[in-house]
C-alpha positions in Angstrom: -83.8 -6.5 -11.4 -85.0 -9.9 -10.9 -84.8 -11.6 -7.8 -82.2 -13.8 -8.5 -80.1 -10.8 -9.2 -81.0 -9.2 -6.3 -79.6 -12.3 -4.0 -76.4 -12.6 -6.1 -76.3 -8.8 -5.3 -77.1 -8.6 -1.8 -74.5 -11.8 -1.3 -71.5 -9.5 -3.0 -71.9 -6.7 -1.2 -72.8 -8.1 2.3 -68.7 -7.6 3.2 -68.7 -6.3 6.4 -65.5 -6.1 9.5 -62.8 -9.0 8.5 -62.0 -9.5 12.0 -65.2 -10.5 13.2 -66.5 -14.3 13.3 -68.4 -14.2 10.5 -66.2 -12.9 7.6 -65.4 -15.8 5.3 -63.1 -13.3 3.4 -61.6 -10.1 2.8 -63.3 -6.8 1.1 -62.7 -7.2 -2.6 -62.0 -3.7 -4.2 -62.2 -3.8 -8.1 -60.3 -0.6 -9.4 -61.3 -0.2 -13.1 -61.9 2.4 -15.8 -62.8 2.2 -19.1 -59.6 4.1 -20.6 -56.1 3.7 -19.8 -54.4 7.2 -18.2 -56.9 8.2 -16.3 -54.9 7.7 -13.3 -56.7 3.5 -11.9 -53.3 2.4 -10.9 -52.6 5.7 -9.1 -55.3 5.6 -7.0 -55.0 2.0 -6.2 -52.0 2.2 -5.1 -52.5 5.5 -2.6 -55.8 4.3 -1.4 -54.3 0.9 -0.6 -51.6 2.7 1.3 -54.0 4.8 2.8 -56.0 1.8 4.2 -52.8 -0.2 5.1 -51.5 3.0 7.3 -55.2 2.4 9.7 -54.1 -0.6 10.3 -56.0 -2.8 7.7 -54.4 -5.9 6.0 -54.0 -4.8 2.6 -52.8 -6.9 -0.8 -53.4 -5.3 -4.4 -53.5 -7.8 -7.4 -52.2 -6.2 -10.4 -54.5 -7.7 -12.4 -53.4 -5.6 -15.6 -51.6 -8.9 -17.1 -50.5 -7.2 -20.3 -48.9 -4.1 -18.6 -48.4 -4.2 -15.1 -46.9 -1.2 -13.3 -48.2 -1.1 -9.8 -44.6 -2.5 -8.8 -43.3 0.1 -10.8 -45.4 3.1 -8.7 -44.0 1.8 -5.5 -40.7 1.4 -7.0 -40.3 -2.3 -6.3 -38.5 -4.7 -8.8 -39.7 -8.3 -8.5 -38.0 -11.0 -9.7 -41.1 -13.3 -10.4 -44.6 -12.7 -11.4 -48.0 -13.8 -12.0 -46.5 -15.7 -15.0 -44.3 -17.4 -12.9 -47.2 -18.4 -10.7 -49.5 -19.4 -14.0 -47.0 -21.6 -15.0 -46.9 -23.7 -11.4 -43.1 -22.8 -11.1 -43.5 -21.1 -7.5 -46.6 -20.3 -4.8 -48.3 -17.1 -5.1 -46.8 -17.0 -1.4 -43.5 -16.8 -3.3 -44.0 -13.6 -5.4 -45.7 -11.1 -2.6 -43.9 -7.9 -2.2 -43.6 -5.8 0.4 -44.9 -2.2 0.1 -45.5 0.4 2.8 -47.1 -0.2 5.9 -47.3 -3.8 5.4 -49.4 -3.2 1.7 -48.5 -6.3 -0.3 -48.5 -6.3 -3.8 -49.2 -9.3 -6.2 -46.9 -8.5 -9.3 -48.5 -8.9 -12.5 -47.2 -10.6 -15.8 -45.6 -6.9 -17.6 -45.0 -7.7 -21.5 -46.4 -11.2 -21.5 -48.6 -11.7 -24.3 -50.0 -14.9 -23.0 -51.1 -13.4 -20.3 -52.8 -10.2 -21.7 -56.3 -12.6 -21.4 -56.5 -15.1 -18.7 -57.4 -18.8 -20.1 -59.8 -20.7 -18.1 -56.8 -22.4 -17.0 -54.9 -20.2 -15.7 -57.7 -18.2 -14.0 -58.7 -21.9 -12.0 -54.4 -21.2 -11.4 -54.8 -18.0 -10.4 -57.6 -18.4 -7.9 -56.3 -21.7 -6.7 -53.0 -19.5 -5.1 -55.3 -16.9 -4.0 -57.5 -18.8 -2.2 -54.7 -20.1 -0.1 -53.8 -16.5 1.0 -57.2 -14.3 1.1 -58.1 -15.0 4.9 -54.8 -12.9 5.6 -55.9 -10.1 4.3 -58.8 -7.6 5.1 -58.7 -5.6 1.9 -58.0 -7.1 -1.6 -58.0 -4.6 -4.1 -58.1 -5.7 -7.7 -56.3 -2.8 -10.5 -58.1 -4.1 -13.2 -56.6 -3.8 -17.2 -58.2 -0.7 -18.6 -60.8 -1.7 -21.3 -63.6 -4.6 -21.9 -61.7 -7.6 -21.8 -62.8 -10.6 -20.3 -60.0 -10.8 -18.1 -61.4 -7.3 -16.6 -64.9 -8.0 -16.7 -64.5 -11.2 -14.5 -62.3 -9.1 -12.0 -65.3 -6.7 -11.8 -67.9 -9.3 -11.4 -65.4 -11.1 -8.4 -65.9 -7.8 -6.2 -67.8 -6.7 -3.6 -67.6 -3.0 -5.3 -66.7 -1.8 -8.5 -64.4 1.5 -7.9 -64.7 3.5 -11.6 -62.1 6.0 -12.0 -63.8 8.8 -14.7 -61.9 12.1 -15.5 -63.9 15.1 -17.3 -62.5 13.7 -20.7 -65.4 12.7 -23.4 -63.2 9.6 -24.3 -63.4 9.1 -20.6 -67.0 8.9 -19.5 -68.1 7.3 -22.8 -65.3 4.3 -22.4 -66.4 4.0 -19.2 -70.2 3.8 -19.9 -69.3 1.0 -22.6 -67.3 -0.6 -20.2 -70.2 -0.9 -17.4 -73.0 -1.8 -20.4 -70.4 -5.1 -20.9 -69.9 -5.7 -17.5 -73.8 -5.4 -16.5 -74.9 -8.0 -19.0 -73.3 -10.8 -16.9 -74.4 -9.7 -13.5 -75.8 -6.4 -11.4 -72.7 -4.9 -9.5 -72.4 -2.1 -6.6 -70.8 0.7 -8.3 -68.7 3.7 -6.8 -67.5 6.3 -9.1 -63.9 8.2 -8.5 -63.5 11.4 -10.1 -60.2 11.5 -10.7 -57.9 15.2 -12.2 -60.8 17.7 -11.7 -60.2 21.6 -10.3 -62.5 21.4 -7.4 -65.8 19.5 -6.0 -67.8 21.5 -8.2 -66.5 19.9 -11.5 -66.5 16.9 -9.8 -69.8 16.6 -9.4 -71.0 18.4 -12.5 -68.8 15.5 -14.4 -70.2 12.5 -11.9 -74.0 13.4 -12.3 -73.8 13.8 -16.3 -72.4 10.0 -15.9 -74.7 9.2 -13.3 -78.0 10.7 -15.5 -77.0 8.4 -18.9 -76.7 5.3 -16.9 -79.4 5.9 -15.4 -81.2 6.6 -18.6 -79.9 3.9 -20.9 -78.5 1.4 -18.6 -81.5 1.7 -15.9 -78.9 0.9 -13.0 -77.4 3.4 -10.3 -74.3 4.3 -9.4 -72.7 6.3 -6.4 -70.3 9.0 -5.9 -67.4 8.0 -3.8 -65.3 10.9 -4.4 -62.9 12.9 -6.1 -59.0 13.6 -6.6 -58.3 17.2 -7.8 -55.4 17.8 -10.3 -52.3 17.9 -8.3 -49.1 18.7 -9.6 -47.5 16.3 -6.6 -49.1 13.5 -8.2 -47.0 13.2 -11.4 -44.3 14.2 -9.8 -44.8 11.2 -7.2 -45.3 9.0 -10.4 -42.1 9.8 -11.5 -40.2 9.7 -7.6 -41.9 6.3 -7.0 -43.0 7.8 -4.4 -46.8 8.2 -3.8 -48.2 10.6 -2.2 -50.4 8.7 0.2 -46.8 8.6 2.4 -47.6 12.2 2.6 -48.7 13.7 6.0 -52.2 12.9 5.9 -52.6 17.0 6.5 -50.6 17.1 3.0 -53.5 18.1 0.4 -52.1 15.6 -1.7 -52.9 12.8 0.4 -56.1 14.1 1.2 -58.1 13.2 -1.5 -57.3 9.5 -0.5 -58.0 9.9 3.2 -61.4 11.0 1.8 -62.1 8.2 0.0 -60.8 5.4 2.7 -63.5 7.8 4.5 -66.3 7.2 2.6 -65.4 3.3 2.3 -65.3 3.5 5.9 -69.1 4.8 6.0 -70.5 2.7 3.9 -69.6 -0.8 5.6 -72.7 -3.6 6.1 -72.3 -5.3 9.3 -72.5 -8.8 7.8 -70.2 -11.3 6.9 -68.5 -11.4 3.6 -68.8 -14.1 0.8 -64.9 -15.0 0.0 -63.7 -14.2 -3.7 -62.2 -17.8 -4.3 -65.8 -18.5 -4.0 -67.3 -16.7 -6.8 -64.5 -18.1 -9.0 -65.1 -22.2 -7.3 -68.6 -21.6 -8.8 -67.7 -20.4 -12.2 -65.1 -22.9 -12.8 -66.6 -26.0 -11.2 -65.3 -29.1 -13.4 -67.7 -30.4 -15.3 -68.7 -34.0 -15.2 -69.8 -34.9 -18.9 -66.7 -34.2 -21.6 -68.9 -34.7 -24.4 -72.4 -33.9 -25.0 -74.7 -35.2 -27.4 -77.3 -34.1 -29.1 -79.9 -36.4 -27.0 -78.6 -35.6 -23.7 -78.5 -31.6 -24.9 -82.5 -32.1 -25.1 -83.0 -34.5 -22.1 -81.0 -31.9 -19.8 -83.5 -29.1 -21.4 -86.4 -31.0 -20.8 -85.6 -32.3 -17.4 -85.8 -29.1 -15.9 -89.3 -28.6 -17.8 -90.8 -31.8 -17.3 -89.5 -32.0 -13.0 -90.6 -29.3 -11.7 -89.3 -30.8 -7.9 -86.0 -29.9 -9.4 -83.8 -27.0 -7.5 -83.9 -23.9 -9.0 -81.7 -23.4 -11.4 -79.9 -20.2 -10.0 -78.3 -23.1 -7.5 -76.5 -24.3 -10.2 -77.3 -27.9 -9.5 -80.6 -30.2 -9.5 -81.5 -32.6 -6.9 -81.5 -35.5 -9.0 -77.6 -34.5 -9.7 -76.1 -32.5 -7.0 -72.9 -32.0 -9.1 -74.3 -30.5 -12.2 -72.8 -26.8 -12.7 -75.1 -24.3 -14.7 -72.7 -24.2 -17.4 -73.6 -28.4 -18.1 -77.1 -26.8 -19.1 -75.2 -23.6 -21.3 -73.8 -26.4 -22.9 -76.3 -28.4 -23.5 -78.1 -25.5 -24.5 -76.0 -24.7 -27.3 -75.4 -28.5 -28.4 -79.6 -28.5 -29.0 -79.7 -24.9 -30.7 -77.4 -26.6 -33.3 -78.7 -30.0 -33.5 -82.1 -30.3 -32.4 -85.5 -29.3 -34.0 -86.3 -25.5 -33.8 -89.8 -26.4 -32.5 -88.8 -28.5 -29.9 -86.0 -26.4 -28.4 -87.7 -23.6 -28.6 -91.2 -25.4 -26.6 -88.1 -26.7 -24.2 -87.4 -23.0 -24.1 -90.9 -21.6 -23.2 -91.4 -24.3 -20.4 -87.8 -23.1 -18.8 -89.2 -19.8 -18.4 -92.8 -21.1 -17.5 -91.0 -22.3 -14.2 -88.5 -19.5 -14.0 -91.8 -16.7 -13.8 -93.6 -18.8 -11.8 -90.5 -19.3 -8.9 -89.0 -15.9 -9.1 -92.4 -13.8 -9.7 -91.0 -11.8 -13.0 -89.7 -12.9 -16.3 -85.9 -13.4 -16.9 -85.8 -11.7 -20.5 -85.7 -7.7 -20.8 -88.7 -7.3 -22.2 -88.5 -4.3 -23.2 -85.4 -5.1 -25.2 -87.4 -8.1 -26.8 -90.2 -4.9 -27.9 -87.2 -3.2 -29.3 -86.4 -5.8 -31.3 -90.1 -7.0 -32.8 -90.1 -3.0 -33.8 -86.7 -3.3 -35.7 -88.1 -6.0 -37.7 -91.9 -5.5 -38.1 -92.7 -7.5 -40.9 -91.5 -10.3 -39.5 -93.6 -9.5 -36.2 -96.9 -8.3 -37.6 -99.3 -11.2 -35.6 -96.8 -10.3 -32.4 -97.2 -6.6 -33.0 -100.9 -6.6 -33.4 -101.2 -9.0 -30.0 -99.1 -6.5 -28.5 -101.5 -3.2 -29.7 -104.5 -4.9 -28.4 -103.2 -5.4 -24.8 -101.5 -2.2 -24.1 -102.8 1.0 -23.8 -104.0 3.3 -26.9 -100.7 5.0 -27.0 -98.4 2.1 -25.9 -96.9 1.5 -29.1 -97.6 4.9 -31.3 -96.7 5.0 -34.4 -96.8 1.1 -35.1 -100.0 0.7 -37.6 -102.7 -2.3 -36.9 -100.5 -4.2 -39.7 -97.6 -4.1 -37.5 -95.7 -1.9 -40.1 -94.6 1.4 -39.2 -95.5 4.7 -40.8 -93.0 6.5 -42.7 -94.9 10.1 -41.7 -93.4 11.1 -38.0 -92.4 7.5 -36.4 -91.3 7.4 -33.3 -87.6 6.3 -33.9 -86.5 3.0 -31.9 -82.6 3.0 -32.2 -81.4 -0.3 -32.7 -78.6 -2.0 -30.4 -76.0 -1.6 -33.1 -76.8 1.8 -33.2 -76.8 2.6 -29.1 -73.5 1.0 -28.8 -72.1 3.4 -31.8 -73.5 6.3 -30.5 -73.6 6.5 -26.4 -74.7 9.7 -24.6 -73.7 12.5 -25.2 -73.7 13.8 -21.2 -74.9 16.4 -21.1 -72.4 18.7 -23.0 -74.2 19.8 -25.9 -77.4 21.4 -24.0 -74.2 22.8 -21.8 -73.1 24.0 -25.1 -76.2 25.6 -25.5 -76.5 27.4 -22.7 -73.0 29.3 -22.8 -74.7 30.5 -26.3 -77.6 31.7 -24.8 -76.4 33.2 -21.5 -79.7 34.2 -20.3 -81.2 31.0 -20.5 -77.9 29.4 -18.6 -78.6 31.9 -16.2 -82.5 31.0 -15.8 -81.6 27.5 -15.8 -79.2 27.4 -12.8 -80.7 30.5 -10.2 -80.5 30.5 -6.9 -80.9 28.0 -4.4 -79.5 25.0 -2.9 -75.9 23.2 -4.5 -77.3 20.0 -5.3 -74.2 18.8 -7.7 -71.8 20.0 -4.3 -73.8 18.4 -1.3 -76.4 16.3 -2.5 -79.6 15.7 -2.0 -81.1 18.1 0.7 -82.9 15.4 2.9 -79.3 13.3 2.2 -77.5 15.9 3.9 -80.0 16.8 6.8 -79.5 13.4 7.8 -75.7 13.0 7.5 -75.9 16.1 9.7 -78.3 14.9 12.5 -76.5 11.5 12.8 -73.7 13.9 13.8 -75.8 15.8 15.9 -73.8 16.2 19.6 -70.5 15.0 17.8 -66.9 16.8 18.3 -66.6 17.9 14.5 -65.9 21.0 12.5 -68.4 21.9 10.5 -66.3 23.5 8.0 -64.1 20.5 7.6 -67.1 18.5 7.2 -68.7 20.4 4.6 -64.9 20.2 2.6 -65.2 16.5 3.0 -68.4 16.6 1.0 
């Protein structure tokens, strides 16, 4: 993670109490998953409610513009919707519904086709109306469209925290790991996984760390368990009632889950102030000073950055010598000189950039090794690059790649390309379970006795959860459930 990153990522997730002086906007919750009927909508709606009944301002955006239906949960039938609202025929003031315990619910656009992917218009619409409303609110959370579209992975990059809903389905996890590949390439995120229609904690976790382990492993990101919701007959039922179950007693073991989860929100709450979401979207969808662009201003802008280096840093999204530029002038310029200007000279534009970039932020911006990955795919185009490479790195840094830079056909050490990753994600961890149920001695060498890791944790992570609440009125019992 570069360091840019790292400040876009501290900046999102610095959300803190709404009510104190600081706060500049409310939480921003993005509820997503990577398949639909996993239950997202469900558990927006009941944690929402859960939140709103401590006393927290709560609004949920149904931001599934092709087919809404968290109106539909609560049992509310608006008249107008987000298409309405698109169109400039009414406020977004105009369209809130009101839910339990003062939750208010954005209505999304149900069946309209235009709608299924937000224009750039319509989300500069969209944000426009919510910007006018966010400081009433101290929780906005976001039910995202199941799936990669655009639409959902610019919800996910507008929140403070991404909220993944998984279930123990295969189709499940691996949706959801394609989903959060997508959504990483635009920015780093803070994400909390919900395990949603498993039998106990135990399942939970088993299915949370096999997700856990492959994004760790091929993604090289982390992402945290916020909890889980077991299967409940009560919850389909309360689908079909309209009736959710978070308007249970909170004693009800169908609304527990949920208290569980506003819990662990609860717990995990910075005490700084909060960036606004209109803000992320301002940013994105500055206006843009030049209409056209031609080929001489696409390399002048490249240059410029190369041959100034008094210049602000690009990551500002604006130089000193013009204040108004947005970063996307210089994506467009960008592409405007990749098809117009001479390969040579872009690409020594190019090198100088990210001269200037390594030198300000301390590390390149390119994955390297990403770039290595690719040189191997193609090693007889990369045989001077190859051989560079073989001479700087250690003996066994690139085995199996001969001096020539082609690879031998006895024993190579296989580098899968990207087409083949994104056919064939992880496998998590079922087959080697598979395994083990055929060879029940070595599934019973494997797990012995010993600590529950998958249940509580880390060891040391629960030691210290328990001597913060060293002295505290609390049943240990209850607490241990709550794990």
């Amino acid at each position: 993670m570069n360091a840019m990153q790292e400040a876009a990522m501290s900046d999102r997730s610095s959300w803190g109490n709404p009510h104190s002086p600081g706060v500049t906007g409310p939480r921003v919750l993005a509820v997503a998953s990577g398949k639909g009927g996993v239950g997202k909508s469900s558990v927006a709606v009941n944690l929402g409610i859960t939140l709103a009944r401590r006393g927290r301002r709560v609004c949920i955006l149904d931001g599934d513009t092709g087919l809404a239906n968290v109106n539909i949960l609560l049992g509310l039938r608006p008249q107008r919707g987000l298409a309405e609202v698109l169109a400039g025929e009414c406020g977004i003031e105009d369209i809130l519904l009101e839910g339990p315990h003062g939750l208010k619910i954005i209505p999304g656009a149900s069946g309209i086709r235009e709608c299924a992917e937000l224009s750039s218009a319509h989300q500069k619409r969209l944000v426009a109306e919510l910007a006018r409303i966010e400081q009433d609110f101290d929780d906005l959370l976001l039910d995202t469209a199941a799936g990669i579209g655009d639409t959902t992975l610019d919800f996910m990059a507008a929140g403070h925290q991404v909220l993944l809903v998984l279930t123990p389905e295969p189709t499940s996890l691996t949706d959801a790991f394609s989903l959060l590949k997508l959504a990483l390439r635009r920015q780093m995120l803070k994400v909390r996984v919900i395990v949603n229609m498993v039998a106990d904690v135990a399942e939970a976790r088993s299915v949370f760390q096999r997700f856990a382990n492959a994004v760790e492993k091929y993604l090289h990101t982390q992402v945290d368990f916020l909890g889980f919701i077991q299967r409940d007959e009560s919850l389909r039922s309360a689908v079909t009632l309209q009736h959710p179950v978070a308007l249970f007693p909170e004693s009800d073991p169908s609304a527990r889950p949920f208290h569980r989860l506003a819990n662990a929100l609860e717990e995990d709450v910075p005490q700084e102030s909060s960036a606004s979401f209109s803000r992320f979207w301002r940013v994105r969808f500055e206006p843009d000073p030049v209409a056209d662009c031609d080929p001489g201003l696409a390399q002048e802008a490249v240059a410029t950055a190369v041959e100034n280096p008094e210049t602000e840093p690009l990551s500002s999204g604006a130089t000193s010598a013009d204040p108004e530029c947005p970063l996307d002038r210089l994506h467009r310029a960008f592409e405007t000189a990749l098809e117009k200007a001479e390969p040579a000279d872009l690409a020594a534009s190019l090198n100088g950039l990210h001269d200037r970039y390594w030198t300000q932020v301390g590390q390149p911006a390119i994955d390297v090794p990403g770039v290595v990955t690719g040189l191997l795919a193609r090693p007889e185009l990369h045989a001077e690059t190859l051989r560079a490479l073989r001479e700087a790195l250690p003996e066994d840094g690139l085995r199996g790649v001969k001096q020539d830079g082609h690879r031998p056909q006895a024993n190579p050490v296989p580098v899968p390309s990207v087409q083949e990753t994104v056919k064939r994600p992880p496998d998590f961890g079922w087959r080697a379970e598979a395994e083990g149920r055929d060879d029940p001695q070595r599934a019973s060498a494997r797990r012995g006795p010993g600590f529950d890791c998958e249940r509580f944790g880390s060891q040391e992570a629960l030691a210290e959860r328990l001597r913060r609440l060293a002295g505290a009125d609390i049943n240990l019992a209850e607490f241990l459930r709550r794990l």
